[in-house]
C-alpha positions in Angstrom: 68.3 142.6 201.2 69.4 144.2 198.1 71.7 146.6 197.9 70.1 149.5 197.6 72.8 151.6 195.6 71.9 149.2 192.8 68.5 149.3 192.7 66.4 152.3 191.2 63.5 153.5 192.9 60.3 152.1 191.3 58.7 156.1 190.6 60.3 159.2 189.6 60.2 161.6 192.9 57.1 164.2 192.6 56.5 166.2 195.6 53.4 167.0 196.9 52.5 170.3 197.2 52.1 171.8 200.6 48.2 172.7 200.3 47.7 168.8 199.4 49.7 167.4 202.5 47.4 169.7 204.7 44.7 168.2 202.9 45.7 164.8 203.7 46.7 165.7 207.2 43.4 166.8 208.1 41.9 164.5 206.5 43.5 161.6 208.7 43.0 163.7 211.5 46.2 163.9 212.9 46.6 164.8 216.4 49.7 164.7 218.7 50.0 161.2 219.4 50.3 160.1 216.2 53.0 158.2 214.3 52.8 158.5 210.7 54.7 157.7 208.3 55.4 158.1 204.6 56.3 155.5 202.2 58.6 156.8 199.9 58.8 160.0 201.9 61.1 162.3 199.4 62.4 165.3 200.9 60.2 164.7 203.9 57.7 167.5 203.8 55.1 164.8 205.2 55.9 164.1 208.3 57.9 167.2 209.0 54.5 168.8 208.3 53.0 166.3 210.4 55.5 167.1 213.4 55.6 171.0 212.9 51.8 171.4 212.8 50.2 168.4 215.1 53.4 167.7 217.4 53.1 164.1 215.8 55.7 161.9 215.1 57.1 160.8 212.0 59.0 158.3 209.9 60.2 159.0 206.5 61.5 156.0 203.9 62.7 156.5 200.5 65.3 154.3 198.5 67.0 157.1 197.0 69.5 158.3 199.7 70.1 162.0 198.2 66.6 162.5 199.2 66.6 161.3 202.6 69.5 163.4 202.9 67.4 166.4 201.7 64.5 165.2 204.2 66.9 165.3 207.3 68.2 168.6 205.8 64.7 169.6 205.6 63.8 168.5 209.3 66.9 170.3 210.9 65.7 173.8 209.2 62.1 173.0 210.4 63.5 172.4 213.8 61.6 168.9 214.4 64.8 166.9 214.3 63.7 165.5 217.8 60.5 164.1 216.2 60.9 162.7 212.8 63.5 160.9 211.2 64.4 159.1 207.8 64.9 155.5 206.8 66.8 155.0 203.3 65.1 151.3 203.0 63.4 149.5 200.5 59.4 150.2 201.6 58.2 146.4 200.7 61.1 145.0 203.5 60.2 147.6 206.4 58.5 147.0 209.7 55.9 150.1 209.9 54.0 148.2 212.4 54.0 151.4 214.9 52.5 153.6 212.6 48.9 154.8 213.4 48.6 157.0 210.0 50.3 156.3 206.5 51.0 158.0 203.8 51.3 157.2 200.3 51.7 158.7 196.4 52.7 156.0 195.1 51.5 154.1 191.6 48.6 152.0 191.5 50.4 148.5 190.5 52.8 149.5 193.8 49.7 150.6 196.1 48.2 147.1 195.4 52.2 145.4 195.9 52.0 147.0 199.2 48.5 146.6 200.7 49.1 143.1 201.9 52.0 144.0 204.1 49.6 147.0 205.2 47.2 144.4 206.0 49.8 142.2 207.7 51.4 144.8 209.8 48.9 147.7 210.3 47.0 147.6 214.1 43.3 148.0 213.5 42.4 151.7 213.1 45.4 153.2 211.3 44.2 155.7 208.9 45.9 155.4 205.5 46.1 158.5 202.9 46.9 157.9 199.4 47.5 160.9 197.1 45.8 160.3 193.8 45.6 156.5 193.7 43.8 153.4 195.2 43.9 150.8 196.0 41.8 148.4 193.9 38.9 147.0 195.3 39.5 148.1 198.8 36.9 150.8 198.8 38.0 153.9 200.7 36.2 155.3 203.4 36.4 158.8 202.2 37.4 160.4 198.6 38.4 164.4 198.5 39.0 165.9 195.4 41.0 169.2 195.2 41.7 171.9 192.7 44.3 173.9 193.9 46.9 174.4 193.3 46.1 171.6 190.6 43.7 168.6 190.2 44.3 165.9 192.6 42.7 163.3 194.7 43.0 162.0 198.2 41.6 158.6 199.2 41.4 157.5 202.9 41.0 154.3 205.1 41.0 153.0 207.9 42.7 149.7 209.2 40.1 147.0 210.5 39.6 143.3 211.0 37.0 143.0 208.7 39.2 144.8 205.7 42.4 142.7 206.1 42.5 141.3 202.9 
């Protein structure tokens, strides 16, 4: 594996804002039992949001270690240490095979990068969110466009046999 101090994350860290990852959230239905995780997770809002509001689990993975330190930071004041935690890994060489929701806002060229390894490791009916970007010709099973607090769009699918690519 590379050594991750030398390599620079492949995107500029831009959090989503809190109205958009309760967007997503409902919109992959997350319940309790879920395990979701975000690729490239900055300061963790995600899955602490995930935790804090549907008692689900979460994992968090980011390259840049000063914001999984800011993520577990984030957790501890949330109180939901017990159910998330953060991964300072390179996303393209992690197992996420347990996760049954995924998150990504990530850049187009990288969505595409990643899908096979979605393909490859996903179970069949993980939901996966994408904030603003697609994932080529893998049409998503649902589209939401938000407003507020600015312009942004959600796409959503769901793992199964007949979309492994």
């Amino acid at each position: 594996m590379q050594n991750l101090k030398q390599r620079k994350p492949d995107i500029g860290y831009i959090p989503t804002e809190s109205e958009q990852v309760n967007a997503a959230l409902a919109l992959a239905k997350i319940a309790s039992d879920d395990i979701v995780y975000d690729l490239g997770c900055g300061d963790g809002r995600v899955v602490i949001a995930a935790a804090r509001q549907y008692g689900a689990r979460g994992v968090g993975i980011d390259i840049d270690g000063e914001r999984i330190r800011e993520a577990q930071e984030n957790s501890e004041k949330a109180g939901v240490c017990d159910r998330v935690q953060f991964r300072q890994a390179d996303l393209f060489e992690c197992d996420f095979s347990e996760a049954t929701v995924v998150f990504l806002y990530l850049l187009p060229h990288l969505n595409l990068k990643l899908r096979p390894k979605l393909f490859n490791q996903l179970k069949s009916g993980t939901r996966i969110v994408s904030h603003d970007f697609d994932m080529g010709d893998w049409k998503a099973a649902a589209k939401v466009d938000l407003l507020f607090p600015e312009e942004c769009t959600l796409y959503y699918w769901v793992i199964s046999e007949g979309a492994r690519g």
